[in-house]
C-alpha positions as CSV (number, residue, x, y, z in Angstrom):
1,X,-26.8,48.3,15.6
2,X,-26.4,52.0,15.1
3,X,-24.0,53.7,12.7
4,X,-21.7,54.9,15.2
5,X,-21.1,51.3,16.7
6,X,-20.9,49.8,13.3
7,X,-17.8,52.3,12.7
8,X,-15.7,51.4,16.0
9,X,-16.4,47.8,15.0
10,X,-14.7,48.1,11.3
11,X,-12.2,50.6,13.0
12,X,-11.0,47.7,15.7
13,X,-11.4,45.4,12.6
14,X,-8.3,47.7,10.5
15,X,-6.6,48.5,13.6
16,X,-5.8,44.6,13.6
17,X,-5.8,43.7,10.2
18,X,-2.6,46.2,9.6
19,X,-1.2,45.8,13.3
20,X,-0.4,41.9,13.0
21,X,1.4,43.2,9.7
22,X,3.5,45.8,11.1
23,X,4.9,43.1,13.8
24,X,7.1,42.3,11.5
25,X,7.4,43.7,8.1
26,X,9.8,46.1,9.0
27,X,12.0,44.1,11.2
28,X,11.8,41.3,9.7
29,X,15.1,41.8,7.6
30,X,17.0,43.0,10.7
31,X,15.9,39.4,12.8
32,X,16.9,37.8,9.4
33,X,20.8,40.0,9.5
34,X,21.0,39.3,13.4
35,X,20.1,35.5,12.6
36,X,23.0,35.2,10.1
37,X,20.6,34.7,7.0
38,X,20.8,37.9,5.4
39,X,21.1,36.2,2.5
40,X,17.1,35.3,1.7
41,X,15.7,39.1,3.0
42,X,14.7,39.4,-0.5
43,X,12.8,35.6,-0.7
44,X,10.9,36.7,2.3
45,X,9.7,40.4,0.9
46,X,9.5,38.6,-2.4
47,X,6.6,36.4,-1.6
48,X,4.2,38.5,-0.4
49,X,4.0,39.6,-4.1
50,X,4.3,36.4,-5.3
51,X,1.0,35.1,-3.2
52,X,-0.7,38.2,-4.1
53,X,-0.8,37.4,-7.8
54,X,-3.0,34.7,-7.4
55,X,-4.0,34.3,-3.7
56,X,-6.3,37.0,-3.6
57,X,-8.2,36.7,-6.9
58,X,-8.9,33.1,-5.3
59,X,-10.2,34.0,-2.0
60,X,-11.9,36.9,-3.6
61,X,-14.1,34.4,-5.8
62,X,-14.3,32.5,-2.9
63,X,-16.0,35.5,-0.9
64,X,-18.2,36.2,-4.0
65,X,-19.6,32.5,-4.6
66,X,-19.8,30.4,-2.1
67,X,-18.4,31.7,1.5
68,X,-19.6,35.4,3.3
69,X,-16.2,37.7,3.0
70,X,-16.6,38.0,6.8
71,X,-16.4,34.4,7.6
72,X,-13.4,34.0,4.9
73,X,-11.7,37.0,6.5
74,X,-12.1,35.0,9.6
75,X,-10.5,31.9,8.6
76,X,-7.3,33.2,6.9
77,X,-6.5,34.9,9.9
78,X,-6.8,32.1,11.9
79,X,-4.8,30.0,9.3
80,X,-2.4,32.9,8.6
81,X,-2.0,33.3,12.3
82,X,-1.6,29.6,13.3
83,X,1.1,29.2,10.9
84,X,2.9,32.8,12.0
85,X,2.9,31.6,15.5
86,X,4.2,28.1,14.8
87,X,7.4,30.3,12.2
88,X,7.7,32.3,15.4
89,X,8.0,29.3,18.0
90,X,10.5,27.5,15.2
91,X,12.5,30.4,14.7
92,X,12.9,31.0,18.9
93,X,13.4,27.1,20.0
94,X,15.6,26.5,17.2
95,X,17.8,29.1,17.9
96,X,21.4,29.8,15.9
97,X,20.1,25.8,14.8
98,X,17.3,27.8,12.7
99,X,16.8,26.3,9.8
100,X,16.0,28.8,6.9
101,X,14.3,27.5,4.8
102,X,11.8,25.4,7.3
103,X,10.7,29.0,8.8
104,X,10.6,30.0,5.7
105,X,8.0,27.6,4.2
106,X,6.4,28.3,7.7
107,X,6.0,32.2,6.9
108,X,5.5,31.5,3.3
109,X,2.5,29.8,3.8
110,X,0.8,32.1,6.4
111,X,1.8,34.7,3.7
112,X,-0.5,33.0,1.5
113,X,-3.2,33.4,3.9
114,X,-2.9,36.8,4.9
115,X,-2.7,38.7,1.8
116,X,-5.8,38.4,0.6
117,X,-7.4,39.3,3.6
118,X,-6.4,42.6,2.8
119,X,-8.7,43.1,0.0
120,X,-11.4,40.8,2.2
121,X,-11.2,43.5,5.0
122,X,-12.0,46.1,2.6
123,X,-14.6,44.1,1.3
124,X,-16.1,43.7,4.6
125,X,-16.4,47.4,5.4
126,X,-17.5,48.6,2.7
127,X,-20.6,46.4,2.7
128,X,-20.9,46.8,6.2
129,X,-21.2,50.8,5.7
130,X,-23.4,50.5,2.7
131,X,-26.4,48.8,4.4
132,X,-25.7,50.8,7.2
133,X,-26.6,53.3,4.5
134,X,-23.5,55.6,4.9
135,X,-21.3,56.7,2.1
136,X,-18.2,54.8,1.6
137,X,-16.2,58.0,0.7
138,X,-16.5,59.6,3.5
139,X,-16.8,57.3,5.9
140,X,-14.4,54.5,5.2
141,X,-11.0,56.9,5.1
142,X,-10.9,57.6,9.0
143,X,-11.7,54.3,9.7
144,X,-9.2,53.0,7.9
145,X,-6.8,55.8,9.2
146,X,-6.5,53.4,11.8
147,X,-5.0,50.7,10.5
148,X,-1.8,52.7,9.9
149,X,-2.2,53.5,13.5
150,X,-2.2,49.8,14.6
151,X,0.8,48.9,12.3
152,X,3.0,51.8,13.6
153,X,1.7,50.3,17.3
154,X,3.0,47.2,17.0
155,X,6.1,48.3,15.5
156,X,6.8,50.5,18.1
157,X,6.2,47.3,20.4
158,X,7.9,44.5,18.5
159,X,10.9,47.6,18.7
160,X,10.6,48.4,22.7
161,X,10.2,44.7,23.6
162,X,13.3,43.8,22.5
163,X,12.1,41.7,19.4
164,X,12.8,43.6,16.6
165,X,15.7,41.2,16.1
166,X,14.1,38.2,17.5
167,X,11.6,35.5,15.7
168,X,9.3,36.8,18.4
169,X,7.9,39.6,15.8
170,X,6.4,36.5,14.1
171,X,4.2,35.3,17.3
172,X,3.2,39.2,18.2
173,X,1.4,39.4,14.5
174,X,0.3,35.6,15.0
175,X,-1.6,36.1,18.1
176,X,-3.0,39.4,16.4
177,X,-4.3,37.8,13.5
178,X,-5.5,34.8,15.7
179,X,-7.4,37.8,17.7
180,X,-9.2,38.9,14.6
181,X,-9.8,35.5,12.9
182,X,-12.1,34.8,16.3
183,X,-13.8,38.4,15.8
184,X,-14.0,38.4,12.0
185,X,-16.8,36.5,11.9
186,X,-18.9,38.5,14.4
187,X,-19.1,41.2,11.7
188,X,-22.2,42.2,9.7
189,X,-22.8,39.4,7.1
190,X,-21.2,40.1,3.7
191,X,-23.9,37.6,1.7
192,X,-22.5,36.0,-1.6
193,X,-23.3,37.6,-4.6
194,X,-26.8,35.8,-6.4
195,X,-25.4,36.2,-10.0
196,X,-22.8,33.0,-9.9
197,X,-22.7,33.6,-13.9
198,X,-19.2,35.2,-14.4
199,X,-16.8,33.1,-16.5
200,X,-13.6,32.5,-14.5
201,X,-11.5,34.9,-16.7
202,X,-13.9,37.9,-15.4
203,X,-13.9,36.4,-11.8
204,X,-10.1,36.5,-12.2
205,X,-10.2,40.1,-13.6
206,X,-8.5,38.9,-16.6
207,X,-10.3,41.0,-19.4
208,X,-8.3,44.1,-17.8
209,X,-5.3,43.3,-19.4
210,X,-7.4,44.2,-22.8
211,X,-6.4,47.4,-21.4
212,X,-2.6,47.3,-22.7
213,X,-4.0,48.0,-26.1
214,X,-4.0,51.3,-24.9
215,X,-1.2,52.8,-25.4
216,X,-1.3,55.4,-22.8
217,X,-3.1,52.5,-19.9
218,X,0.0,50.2,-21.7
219,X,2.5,53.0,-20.4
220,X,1.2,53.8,-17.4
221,X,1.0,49.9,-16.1
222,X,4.5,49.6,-17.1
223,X,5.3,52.2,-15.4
224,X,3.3,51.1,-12.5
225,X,5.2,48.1,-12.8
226,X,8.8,49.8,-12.7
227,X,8.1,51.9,-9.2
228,X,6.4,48.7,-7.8
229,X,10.2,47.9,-8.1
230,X,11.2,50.2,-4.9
231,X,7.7,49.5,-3.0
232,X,9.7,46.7,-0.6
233,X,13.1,47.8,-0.7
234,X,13.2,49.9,2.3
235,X,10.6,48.0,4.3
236,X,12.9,44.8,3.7
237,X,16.4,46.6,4.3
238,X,16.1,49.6,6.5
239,X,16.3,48.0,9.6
240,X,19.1,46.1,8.9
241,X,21.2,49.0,7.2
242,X,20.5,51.6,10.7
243,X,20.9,48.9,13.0
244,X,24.7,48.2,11.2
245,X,25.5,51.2,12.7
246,X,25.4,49.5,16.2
247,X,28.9,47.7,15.4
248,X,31.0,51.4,14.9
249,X,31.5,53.0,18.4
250,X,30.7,56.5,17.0
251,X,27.0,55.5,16.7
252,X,26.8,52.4,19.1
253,X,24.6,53.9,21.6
254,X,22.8,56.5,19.4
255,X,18.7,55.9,19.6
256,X,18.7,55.0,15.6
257,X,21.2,52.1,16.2
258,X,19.2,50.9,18.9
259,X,15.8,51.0,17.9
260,X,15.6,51.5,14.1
261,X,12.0,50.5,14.1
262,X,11.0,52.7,15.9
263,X,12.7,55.5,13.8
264,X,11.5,53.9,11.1
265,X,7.8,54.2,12.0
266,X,8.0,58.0,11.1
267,X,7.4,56.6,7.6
268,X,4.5,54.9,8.5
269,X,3.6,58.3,10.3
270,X,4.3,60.3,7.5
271,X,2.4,58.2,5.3
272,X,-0.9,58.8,7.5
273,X,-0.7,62.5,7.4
274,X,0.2,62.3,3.8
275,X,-3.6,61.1,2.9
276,X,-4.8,64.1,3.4
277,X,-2.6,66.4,1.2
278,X,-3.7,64.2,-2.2
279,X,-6.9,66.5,-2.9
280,X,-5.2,69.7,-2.7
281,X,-2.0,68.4,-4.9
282,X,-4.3,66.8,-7.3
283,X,-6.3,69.8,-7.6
284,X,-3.7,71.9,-8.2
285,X,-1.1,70.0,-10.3
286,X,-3.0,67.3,-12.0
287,X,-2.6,63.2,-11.9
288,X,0.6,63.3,-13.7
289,X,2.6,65.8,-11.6
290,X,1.4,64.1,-8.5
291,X,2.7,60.7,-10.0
292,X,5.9,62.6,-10.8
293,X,6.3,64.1,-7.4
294,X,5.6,60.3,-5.8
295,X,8.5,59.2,-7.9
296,X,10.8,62.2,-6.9
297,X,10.3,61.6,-3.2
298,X,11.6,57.6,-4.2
299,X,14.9,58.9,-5.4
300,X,15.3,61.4,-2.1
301,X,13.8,58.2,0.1
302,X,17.0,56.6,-1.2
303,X,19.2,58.8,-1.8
304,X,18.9,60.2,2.0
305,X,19.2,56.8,3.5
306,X,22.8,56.4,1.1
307,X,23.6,59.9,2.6
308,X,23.0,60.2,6.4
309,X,23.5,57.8,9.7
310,X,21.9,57.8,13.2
311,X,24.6,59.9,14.7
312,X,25.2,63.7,13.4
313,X,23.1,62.6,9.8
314,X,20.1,61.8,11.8
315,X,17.8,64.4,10.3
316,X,18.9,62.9,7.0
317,X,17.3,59.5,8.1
318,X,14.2,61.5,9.3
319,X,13.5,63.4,6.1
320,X,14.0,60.3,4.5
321,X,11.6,59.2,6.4
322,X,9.1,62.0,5.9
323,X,9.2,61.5,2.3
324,X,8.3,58.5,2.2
325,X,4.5,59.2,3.3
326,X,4.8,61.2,-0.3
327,X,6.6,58.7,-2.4
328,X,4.3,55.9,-1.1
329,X,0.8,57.5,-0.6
330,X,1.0,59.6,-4.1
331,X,1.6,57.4,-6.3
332,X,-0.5,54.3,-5.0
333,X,-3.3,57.0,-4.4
334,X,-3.1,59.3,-8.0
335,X,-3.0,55.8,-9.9
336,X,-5.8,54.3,-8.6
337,X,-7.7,57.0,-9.2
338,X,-6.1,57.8,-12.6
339,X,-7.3,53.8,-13.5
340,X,-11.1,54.8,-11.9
341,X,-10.9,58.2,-14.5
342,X,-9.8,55.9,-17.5
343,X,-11.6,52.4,-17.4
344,X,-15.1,51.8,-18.0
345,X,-17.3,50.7,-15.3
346,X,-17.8,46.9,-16.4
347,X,-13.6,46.1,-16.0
348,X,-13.1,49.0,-13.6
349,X,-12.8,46.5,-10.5
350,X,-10.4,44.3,-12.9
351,X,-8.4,47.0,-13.6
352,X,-7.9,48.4,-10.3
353,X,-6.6,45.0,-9.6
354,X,-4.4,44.9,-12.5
355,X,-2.6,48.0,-10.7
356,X,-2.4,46.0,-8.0
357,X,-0.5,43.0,-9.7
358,X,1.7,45.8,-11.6
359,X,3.0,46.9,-8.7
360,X,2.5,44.7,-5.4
361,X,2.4,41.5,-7.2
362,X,4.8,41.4,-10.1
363,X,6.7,44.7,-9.2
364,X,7.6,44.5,-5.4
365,X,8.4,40.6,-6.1
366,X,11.3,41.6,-9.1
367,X,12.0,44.6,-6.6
368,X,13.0,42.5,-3.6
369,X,14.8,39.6,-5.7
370,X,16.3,43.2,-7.2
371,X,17.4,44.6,-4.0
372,X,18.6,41.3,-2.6
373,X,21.5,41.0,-5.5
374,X,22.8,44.8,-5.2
375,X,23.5,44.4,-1.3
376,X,24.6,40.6,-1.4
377,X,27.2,42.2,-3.8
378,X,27.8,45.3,-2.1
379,X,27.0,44.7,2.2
380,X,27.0,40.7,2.6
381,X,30.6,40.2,1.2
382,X,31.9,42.6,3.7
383,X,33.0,41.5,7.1
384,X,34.0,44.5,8.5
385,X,31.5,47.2,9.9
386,X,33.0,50.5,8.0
387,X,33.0,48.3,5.1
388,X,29.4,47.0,5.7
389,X,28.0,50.7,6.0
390,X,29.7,51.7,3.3
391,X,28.3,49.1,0.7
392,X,24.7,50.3,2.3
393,X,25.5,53.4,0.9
394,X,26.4,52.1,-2.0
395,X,23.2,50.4,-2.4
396,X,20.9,53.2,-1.5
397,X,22.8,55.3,-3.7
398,X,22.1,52.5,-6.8
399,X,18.3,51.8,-6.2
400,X,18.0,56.3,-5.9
401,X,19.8,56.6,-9.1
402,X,17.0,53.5,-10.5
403,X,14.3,55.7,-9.3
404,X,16.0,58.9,-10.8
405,X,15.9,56.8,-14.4
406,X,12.3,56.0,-13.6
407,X,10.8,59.3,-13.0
408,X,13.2,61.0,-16.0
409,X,11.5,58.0,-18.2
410,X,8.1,59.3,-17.2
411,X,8.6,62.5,-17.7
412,X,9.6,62.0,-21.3
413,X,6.8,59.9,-22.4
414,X,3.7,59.6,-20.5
415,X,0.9,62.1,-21.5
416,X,-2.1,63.4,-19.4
417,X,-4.7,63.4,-21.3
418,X,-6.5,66.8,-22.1
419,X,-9.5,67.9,-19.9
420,X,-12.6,68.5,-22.3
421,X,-13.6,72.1,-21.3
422,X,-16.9,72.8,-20.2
């Protein structure tokens, strides 16, 4: 199997890993507003995090003992996507009869099987590529480029099918995930690891937490912790808040009312091309400014939303949008590598998965649950549309002014530690 073949095989492999995810993650909150259930957006963003506190360390010592990573990739998608299809089917038979909470427990569980194979897809190509004998650096970003580019696909699909509202988002990424649990396995093998030594607190990454000792690691995965706060707020409410706009006349036929995912996907757009400014910015303005600047571009990925609609304030929504490739990509970027510059090697993997649970585990899950309380209080009490859009504002206008207290609190005490001269 040459190099070059090896590559479009782990490229197909991202392209469906992230494209079964993007069925729905945006427009999941607007099918849960159109189904009457706006009520539990923030249960549904909330346990992706939950699941990836512990789901993934699991599956991950799995992979490393006793089954090959491509195999286990294999089977969570097919469990991941057997369960998505069946939340999908529920949610479309059932009808206004839905019951939440049973397509809930449904998308729950295929949560559970799907998160880790985020990590397990990693893990795949990066073996694959190193006994292909290419370097991981420079070979793994453009393949995995194109998993962004399969998520904005089936966004942009879920959006022009006329699903975005619809439980039919949920059997889109099903079948996808089904599709890739079948051609998983096909990969090059992943063999488990010989040395089946490791006591279960280093197979669970736990001796990273020695890290908060530190006072300056202690600060910085608190800190990780508070923006993991904002990480699902849009991705679970954005959708919902542009398509509100479809009940005013002034903006009832405007493109954003009718197909906010697909305005939306700018984001994800933004966030591709974002990737490749990191080496100049970190270059030039060190770890901490670019963690500063990725907190800045929260509180105008906010504040824009709380400020523009999909009429006249469109280019409001769109540099909203553009921002958030910085706000997202910067930070998740600069602190993994600011973890790589300040571990040691033997708890480095630990570590970066600490930053993980900091801000996809524990912080999106607080975030969402967050979120959920400021716009039951502020949108879900309303009944009438004006009223609706302006408790939206509202909201965005809250979670901006969180991320404004966030970044100030950085600024005032996190330190970059001095570069030894040469």
């Amino acid at each position: 199997m040459n190099n070059s073949f090896i590559k479009i095989r782990l490229t197909a492999m991202n392209f469906m890993q992230f494209a079964a995810w993007g069925a729905y993650l945006t427009s999941m909150g607007g099918y849960l507003f159109a189904s009457g259930n706006p009520d539990i957006i923030g249960w549904f963003y909330s346990i992706q995090g939950i699941v990836s506190i512990f789901m993934p360390a699991i599956m991950g010592i799995i992979a490393d003992r006793w089954i090959n990573a491509e195999k286990l990739l294999g089977l969570c998608h097919l469990i991941a996507g057997g369960l998505m299809i069946a939340a999908g089917v529920y949610g479309v038979q059932a009808g206004d009869a839905m019951d939440k909470w049973t397509l809930f427990t449904l998308y729950s569980f295929s949560v559970a099987f799907y998160m880790p194979t985020l990590a397990l897809s990693n893990s795949v190509a990066f073996t694959a590529l190193t006994k292909a004998g290419l370097d991981t650096v420079k070979s793994f970003p453009p393949i995995r480029v194109f998993g962004t580019v399969g998520f904005i696909c089936t966004m942009l699909a879920v959006d022009f099918a006329g699903y975005q509202h619809t439980a039919m988002q949920f059997v889109v990424s099903g079948a996808i995930s089904v599709l890739l649990g079948l051609y998983a396995p096909t990969l090059p093998t992943c063999p488990t690891s010989k040395d089946k030594g490791k006591s279960l607190a280093e197979a669970l990454g736990l001796k990273a937490f020695a890290l908060f000792k530190d006072y300056r690691m202690a600060l910085f995965f608190i800190f990780s912790f508070l923006l993991g706060l904002q990480l699902q707020i849009s991705n679970g409410f954005a959708n919902g808040f542009i398509s509100s706009f479809a009940e005013i006349p002034e903006f009832a036929d405007t493109f954003g009312a009718k197909h906010a995912n697909a305005l939306i996907s700018l984001s994800q757009i933004s966030e591709t091309l974002c990737i490749l400014l990191i080496p100049f910015f970190m270059k030039r303005f060190g770890i901490k400014r670019v963690m500063a600047i990725a907190m800045a571009a929260w509180v105008l990925r906010f504040g824009l939303f709380g400020l523009g609609n999909p009429g006249s304030g469109v280019s409001l929504f769109i540099l909203s949008c553009i921002v958030y490739g910085v706000a997202f990509d910067f930070f998740n970027i600069s602190g993994a590598l600011f973890v790589d510059k300040n571990t040691n090697a033997d708890i480095r993997s630990s570590a970066q998965g600490l930053f993980m649970l900091m801000t996809n585990g524990l912080g999106a899950t607080v975030g969402s649950l967050a979120a959920q309380a400021v716009v039951d209080k502020y949108v879900n009490t309303q009944t009438e549309a004006l009223a609706k859009v302006e408790g939206w504002q509202t909201s965005w206008f809250i979670f901006a002014a969180y991320a404004l207290v966030v970044l100030v609190l950085f600024l005032l005490f996190f330190r970059e530690k001095k570069e030894k001269a040469a």
